[in-house]
VONU-106037 format. One record per residue: x negated, y, z negated of N, C-alpha, C in turn; residue in three letters. Coordinates in steps of 0.001 Angstrom, whole numbers, plus 500000, padded with zeros to 6 digits. Each point is the difference from the previous one (the first is absolute). Example, Ala and Ser with C-alpha at 12.3 -4.5 7.8 and 13.67 -1.06 7.14 Angstrom:
2
486810494310492200500890501190500000499100501200500000ALA500350501050500720499180501190499940500770501090499270SER
END
This chain:
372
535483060059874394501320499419499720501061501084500218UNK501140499555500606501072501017500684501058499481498958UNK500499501011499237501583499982499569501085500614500450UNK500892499102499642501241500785499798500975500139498906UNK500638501009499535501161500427499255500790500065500238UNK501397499101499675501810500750500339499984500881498710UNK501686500475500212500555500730499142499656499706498179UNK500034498765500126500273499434498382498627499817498784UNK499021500238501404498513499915499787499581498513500266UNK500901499154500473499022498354500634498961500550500789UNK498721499111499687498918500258500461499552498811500882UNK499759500482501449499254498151500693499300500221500833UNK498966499183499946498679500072500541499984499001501497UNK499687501411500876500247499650501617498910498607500274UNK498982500277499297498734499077500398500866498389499436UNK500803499693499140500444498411499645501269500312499294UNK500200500743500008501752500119499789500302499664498975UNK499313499980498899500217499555498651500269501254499251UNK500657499663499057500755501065499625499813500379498198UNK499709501292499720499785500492498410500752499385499414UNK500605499395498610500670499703499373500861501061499647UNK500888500528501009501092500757499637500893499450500959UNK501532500470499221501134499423500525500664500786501679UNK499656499218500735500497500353501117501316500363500684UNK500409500812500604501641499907500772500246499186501183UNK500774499917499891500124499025501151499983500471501417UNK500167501336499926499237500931501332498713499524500308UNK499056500411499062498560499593500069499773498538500025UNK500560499014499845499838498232500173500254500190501433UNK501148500552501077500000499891500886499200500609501129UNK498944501761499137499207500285500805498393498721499926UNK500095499637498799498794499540499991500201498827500806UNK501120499073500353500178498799500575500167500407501841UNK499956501397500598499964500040500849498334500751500359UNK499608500239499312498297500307499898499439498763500369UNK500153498703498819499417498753500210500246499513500874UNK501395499765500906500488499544501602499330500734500834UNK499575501440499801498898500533501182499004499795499882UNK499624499865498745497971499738499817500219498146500532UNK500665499513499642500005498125500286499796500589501626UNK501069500432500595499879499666501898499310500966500372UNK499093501025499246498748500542500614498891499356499796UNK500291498776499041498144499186499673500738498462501260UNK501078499909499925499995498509501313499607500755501752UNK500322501382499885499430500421501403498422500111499524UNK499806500656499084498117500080499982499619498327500308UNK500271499100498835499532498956500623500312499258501360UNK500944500295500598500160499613501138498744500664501208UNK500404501177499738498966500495500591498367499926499902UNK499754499511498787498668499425499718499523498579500570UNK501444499659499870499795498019501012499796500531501333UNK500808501076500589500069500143501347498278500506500819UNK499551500884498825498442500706500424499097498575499756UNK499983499072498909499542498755499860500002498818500817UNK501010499607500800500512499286501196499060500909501257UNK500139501207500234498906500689500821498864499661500212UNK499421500479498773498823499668499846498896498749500061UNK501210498990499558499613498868500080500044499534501670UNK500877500732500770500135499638501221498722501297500851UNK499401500499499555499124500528500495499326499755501400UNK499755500486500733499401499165501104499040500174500359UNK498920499036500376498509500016500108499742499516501608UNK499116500986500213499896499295501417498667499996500052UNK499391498881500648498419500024500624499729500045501473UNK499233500890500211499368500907501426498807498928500266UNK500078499191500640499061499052500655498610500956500899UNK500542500963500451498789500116500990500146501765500463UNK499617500960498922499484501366500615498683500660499878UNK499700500567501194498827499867500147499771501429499577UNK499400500235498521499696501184499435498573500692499894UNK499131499547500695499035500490500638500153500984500784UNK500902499828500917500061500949501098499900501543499292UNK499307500861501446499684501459499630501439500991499923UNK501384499347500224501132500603499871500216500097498361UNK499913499094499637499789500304498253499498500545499438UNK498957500848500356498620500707500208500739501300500002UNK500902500198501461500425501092500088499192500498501492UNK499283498791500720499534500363500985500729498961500908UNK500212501017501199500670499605501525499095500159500776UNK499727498844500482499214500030501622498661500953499969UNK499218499845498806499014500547499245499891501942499769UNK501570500152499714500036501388499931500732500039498348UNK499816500500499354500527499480498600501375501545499971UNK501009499220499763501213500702499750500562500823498201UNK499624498867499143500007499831498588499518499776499180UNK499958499832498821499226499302498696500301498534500342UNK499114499541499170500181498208499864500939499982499450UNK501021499395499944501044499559499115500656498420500132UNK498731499363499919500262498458499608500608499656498794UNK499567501212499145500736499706498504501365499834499743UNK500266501141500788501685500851500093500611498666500615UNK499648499426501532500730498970500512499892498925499630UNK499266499507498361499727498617499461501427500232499001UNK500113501161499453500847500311498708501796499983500519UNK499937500514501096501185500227500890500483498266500975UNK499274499590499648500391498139500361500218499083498680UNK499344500657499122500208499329498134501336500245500200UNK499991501537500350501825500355499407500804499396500278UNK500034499268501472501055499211500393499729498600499935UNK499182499477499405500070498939499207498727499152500522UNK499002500575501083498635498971500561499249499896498711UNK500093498779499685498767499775498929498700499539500200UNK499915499450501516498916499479500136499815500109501780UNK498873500390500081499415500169501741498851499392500221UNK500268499837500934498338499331500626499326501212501141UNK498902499995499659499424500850500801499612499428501525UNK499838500487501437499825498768500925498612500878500202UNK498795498873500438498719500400500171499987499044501991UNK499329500644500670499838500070501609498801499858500340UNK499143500345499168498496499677500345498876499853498792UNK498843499784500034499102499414498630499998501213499115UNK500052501608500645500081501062499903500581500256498525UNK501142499956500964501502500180499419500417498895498720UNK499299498876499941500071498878499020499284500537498907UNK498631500865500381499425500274499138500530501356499174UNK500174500560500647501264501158499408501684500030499086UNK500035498942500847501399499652499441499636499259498475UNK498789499114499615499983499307499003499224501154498891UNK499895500842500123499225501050499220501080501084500258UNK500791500318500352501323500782499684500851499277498954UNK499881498490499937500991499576499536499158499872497971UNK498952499619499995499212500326499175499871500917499230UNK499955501025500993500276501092499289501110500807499153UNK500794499433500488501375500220499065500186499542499304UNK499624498686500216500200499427498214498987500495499486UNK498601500369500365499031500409498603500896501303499432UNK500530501119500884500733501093499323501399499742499868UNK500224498837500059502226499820499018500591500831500885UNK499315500098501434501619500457500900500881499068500551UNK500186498543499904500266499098500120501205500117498899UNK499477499936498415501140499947499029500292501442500061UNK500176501451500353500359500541499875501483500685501036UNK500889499178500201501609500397500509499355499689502370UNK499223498983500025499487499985501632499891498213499860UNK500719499617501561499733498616499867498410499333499855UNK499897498636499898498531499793499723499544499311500914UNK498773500288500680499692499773501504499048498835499794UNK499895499031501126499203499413500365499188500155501251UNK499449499100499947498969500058501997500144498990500685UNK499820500024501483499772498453500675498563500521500536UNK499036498967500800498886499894500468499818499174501438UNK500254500851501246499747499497500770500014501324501580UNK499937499509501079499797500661501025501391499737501121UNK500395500814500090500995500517501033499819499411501524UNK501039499276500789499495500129501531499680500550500161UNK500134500850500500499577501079500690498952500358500043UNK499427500345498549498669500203499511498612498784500026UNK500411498983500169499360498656500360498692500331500591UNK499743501065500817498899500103500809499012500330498990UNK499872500484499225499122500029498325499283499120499648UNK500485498712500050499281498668499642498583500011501008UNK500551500027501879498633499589500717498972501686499947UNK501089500708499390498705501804500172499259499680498730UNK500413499394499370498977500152498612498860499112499906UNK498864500942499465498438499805500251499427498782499733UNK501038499519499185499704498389499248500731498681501036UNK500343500613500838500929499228500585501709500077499527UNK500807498811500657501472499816499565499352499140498785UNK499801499160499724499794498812498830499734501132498771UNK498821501096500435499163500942498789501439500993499927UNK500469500118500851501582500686499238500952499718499052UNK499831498140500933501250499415498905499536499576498371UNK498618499586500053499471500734498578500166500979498908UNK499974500968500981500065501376499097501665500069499874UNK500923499406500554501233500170499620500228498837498944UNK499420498882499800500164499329499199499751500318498723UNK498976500406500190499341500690498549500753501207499652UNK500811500607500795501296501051499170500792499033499292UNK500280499222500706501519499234499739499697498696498923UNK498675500068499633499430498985499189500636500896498670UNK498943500910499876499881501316498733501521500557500102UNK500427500288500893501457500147500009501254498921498793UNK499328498767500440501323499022499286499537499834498431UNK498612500657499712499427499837498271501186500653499120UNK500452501166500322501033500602499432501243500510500532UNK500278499338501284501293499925500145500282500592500921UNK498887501447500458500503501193500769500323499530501193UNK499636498838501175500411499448500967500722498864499703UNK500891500398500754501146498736500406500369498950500808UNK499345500964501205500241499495501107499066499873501272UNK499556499329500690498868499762501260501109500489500943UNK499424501222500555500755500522501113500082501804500183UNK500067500620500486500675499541501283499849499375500883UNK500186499170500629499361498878501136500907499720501066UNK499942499597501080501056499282501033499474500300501148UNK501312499762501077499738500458501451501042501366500117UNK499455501084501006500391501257500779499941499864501289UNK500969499234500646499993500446501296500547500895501068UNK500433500938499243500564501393499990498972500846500393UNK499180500242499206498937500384499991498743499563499994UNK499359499329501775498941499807500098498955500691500517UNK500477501430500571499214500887499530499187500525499148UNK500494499012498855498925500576498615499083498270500470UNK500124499044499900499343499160499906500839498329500846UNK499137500106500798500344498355500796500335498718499326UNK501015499732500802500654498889499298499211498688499321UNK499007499624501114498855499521499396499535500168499061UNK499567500869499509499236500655498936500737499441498576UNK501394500461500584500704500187499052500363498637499245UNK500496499326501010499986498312499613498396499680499241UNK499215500098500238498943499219499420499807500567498957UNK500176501380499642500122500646498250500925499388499453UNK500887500214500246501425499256499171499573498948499829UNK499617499039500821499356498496499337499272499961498947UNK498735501029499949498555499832498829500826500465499323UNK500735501064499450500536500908498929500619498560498943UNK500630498795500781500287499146499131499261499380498781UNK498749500339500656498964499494499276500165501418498008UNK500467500962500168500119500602499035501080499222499089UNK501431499804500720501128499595499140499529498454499326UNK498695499275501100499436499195499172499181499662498667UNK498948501009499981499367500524499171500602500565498890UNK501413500546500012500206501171498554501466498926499474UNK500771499402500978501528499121499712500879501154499991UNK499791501427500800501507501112499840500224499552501450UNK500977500467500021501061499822501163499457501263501083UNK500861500018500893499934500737501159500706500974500421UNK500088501126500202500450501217500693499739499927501778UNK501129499247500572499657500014500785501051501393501076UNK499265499991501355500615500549501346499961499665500624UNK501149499773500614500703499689501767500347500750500526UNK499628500351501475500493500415501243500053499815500836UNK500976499378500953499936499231501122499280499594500061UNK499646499168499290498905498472499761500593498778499528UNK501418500205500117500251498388499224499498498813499962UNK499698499489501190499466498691500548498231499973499368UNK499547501076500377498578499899499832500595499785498750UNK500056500946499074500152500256498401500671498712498816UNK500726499630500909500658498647499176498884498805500385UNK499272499978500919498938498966500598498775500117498969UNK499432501220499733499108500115499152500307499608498786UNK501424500757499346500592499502498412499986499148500067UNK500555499001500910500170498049499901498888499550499950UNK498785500237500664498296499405499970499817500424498141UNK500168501068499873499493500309499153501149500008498493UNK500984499235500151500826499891498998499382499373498608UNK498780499281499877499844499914498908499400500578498984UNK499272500959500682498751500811499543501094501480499586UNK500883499605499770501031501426499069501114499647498951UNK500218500463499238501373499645499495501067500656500732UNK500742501110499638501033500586500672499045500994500978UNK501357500626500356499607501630501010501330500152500226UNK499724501832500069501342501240500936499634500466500916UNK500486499360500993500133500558501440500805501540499723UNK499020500772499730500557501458499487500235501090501460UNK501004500830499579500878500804501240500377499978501043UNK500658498922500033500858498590500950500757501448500520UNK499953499817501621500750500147501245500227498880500716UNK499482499018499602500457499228501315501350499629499924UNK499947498561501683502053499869499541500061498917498765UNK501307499594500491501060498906499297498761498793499978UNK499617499839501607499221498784500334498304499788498968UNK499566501682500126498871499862499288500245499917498279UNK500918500156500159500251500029497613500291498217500365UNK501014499449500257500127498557499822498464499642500500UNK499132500318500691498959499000500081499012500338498764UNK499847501208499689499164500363498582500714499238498764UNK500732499750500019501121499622498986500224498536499684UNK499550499584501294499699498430500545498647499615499133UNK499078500893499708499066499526499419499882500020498609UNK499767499074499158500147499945498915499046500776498672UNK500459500583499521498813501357499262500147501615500649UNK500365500199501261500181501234500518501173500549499927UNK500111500961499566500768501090499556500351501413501283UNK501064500422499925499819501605500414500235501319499172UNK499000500911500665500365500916499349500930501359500986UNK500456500658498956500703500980500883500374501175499597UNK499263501088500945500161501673499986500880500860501184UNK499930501380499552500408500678500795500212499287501888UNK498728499467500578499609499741501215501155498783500271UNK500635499295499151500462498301499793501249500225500408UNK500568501706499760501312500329499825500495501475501131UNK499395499460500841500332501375501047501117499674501309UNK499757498958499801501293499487501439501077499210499367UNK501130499711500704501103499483499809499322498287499396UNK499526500134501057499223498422500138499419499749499210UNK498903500848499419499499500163498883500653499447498553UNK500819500668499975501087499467498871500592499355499834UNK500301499197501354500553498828500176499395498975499901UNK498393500113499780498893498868499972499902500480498452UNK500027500531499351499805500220498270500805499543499741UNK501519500388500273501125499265499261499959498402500173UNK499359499101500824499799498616499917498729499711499793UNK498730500921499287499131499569498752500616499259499094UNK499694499292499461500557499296498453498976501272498790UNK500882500212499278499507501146498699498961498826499395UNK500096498970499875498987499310499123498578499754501258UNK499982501342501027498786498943500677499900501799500729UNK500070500863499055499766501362500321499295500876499056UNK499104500924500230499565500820499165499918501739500610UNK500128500696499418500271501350500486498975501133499747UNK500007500853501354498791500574499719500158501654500381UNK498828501030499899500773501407501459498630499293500967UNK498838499915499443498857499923501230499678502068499950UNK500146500194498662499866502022500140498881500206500408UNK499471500966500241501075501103500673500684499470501469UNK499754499225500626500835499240500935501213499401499814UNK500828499640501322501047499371499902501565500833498916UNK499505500872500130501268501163499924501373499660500206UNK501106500188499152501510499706500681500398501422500734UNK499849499841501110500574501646500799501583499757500249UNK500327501177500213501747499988499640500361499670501623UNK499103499696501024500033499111501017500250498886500089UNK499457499041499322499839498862499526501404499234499498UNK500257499003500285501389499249500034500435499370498712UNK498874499925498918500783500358498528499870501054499271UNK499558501335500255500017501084499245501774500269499612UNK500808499575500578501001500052499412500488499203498791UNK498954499046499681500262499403498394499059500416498900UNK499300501232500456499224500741499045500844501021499387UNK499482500314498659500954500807499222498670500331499021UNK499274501237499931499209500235498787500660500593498861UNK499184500006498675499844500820498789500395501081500344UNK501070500480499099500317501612500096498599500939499699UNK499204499384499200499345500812499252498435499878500865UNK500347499594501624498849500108500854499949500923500667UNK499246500900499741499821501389500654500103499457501802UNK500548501329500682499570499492501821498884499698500001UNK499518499926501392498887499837500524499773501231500996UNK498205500025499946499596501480500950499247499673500521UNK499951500930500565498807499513501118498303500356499081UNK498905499255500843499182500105498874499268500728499967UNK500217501255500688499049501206499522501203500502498946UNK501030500435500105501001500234498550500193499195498891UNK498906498877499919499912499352498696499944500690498750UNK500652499574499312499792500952498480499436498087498844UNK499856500210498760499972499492499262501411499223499948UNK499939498857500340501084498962499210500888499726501220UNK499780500627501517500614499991501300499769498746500527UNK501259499567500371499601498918501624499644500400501311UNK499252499310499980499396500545501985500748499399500926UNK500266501094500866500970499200500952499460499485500574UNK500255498329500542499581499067500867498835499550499406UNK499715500053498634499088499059499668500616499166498802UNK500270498604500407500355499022498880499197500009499257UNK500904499703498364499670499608498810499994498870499391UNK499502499357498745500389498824499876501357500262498760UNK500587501076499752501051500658499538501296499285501115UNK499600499981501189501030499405500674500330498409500245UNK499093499359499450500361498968499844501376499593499440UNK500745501261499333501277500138499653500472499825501234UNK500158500782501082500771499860501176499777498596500832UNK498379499508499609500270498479500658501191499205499494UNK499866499863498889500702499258499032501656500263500469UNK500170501626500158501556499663500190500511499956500951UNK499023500115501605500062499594501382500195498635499854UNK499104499035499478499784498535499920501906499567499202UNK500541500937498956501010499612499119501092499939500829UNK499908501316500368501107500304501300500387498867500733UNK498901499324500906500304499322501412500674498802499535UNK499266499328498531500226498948499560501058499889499092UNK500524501315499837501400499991499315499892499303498701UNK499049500483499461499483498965498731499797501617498849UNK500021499858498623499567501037498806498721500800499842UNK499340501102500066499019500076500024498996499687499770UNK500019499826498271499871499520498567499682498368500343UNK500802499565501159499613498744500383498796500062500748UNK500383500587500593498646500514501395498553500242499432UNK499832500483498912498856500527499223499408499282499479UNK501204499276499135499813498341499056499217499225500840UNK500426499410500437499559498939501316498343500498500228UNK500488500813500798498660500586500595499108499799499490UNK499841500966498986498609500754498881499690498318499409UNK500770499137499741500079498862499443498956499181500814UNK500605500230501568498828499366501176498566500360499621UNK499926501352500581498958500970499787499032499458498495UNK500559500003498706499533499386499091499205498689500159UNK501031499465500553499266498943499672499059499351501084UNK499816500361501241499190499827500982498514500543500036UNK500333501134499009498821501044500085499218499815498573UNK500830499339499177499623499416498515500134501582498907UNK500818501390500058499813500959499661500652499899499056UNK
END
């Protein structure tokens, strides 16, 4: 308790201004009445300022990362099988919490990788790195174009493949850790990895998973529209939804995905590199979008035709190259799902819409498609 004394000996107590039973001057009535006018408009700024951090908070923003693929040996700390760093999957789960990812999906490419991805994800929840300040991951279960040629190399046959992927994605949906049947689609970009053929007749059986478990689809397109919308339409009943995830195509290919009822897009770094690019996002509808990076892929390079509506965290260290990695560093040129911030405000930008909106919406999609 803080006092004070005038001349006459009035005594008043700073903490409530109540005063000893002695006779006051009227000097001291006027110091104590300008004490109480400063303590009154220093408690309406505290509370103001307490509504103002409260209104914040409540406006918090959450975003969900549909599709990074955290398997990869760059997380590892290995490049092109030469290892640069420590693993620091931890560091880049905690550094995407910060900016508000609460929830990721892990993307799995082959039975491999399904099987890995659902025992990474396991594993974190048996040790609470999940509740401890890192978004909380899920899995999908399926095989990649590209990778398609897997089904006829394996010893059991394609059928004895699509088995053994079922039976991930079975044990997968008991507790939640899979979400999603996929990655799946057509690559005709790349048929060097695997013939178009091939590729079409996987994408068909794989339906047979989204049949079996009722999750939706992670799907991919690449210059495959026609094939790709031909197969989804045969096979439209045997799914509920799907994300046509890390959309390049044009204007023409989003209205025909968009045309179909249940399919969604998603969109990263790759969605947002040309003029055009952005000009096909900005006429997405937000209620028929979900947002993703696709990490360590699909990077925003300051090349790229919205890096000018990126703006990071002060409190994000640069980026180095990755033999100068230290603890808690970004690697240059390898996306995070930390940047799903910059999707979000590439996507805010074009559409001239709130961020906070952008996130809302989204993560809202993402939620509820993926059931998270």
């Amino acid at each position: 308790m803080v006092w004070l004394c005038d001349d006459v000996g009035t005594v008043v107590t700073m903490m409530n201004f109540e005063t000893v039973p002695i006779v006051m001057s009227s000097r001291v009535v006027a110091r104590v009445t300008r004490a109480r006018l400063r303590f009154d408009a220093n408690a309406r700024e505290n509370a103001r300022r307490v509504s103002s951090t409260s209104r914040t908070v409540a406006r918090a923003m959450e975003l969900v990362d549909i599709g990074v693929n955290l398997t990869d040996e760059m997380f590892s700390g290995v490049y092109r099988g030469k290892r640069a760093h420590d693993d620091d999957r931890a560091l880049v789960l905690r550094r995407a919490r910060e900016v508000g990812v609460t929830d990721a999906i892990v993307t799995a490419g082959t039975l491999e990788e399904a099987r890995e991805v659902v025992e990474m994800v396991r594993e974190r929840e048996r040790s609470g790195e999940d509740a401890t300040g890192t978004p909380r991951l899920r899995a999908t279960c399926g095989v990649h174009p590209t990778r398609c040629g897997a089904f006829d190399a394996d010893v059991d046959g394609a059928d004895g493949h699509l088995e053994k992927l079922r039976a991930v994605a079975m044990d997968g949906t008991t507790d939640g850790t899979i979400v999603a049947i996929g990655e799946l689609g057509l690559d005709y970009d790349r048929l060097e990895f695997c013939d178009a053929e091939t590729q079409k007749r996987m994408f068909e059986k794989q339906f047979a998973l989204s049949e079996a478990t009722g999750l939706p689809l992670f799907l991919h397109m690449r210059a495959a529209r026609e094939d790709f919308l031909e197969i989804i339409a045969r096979n439209r009943h045997r799914f509920t939804e799907g994300v046509v995830h890390s959309f390049t195509g044009s204007a023409e290919d989003a209205r025909a995905v968009l045309a179909v009822d249940g399919l969604h897009i998603g969109v990263n770094g790759c969605s947002l590199k040309t003029q055009e690019n952005l000009d096909v996002v900005r006429d997405i509808p937000l209620e028929r979008m979900c947002l993703e990076t696709d990490a360590p892929w699909c990077g925003i390079k300051r090349t790229h035709a919205g890096f000018e509506h990126v703006s990071s965290p002060e409190s994000w260290p640069a980026a180095v190259k990755k033999e100068k990695w230290t603890p808690g560093a970004f690697v240059k040129d390898r996306c995070e799902p930390a940047h799903a911030l910059h999707v979000a405000q590439i996507v805010a930008a074009v559409k001239n819409i709130d961020l906070h909106t952008v996130a809302e919406i989204t993560s809202a999609n993402a939620r509820r498609i993926f059931r998270l």
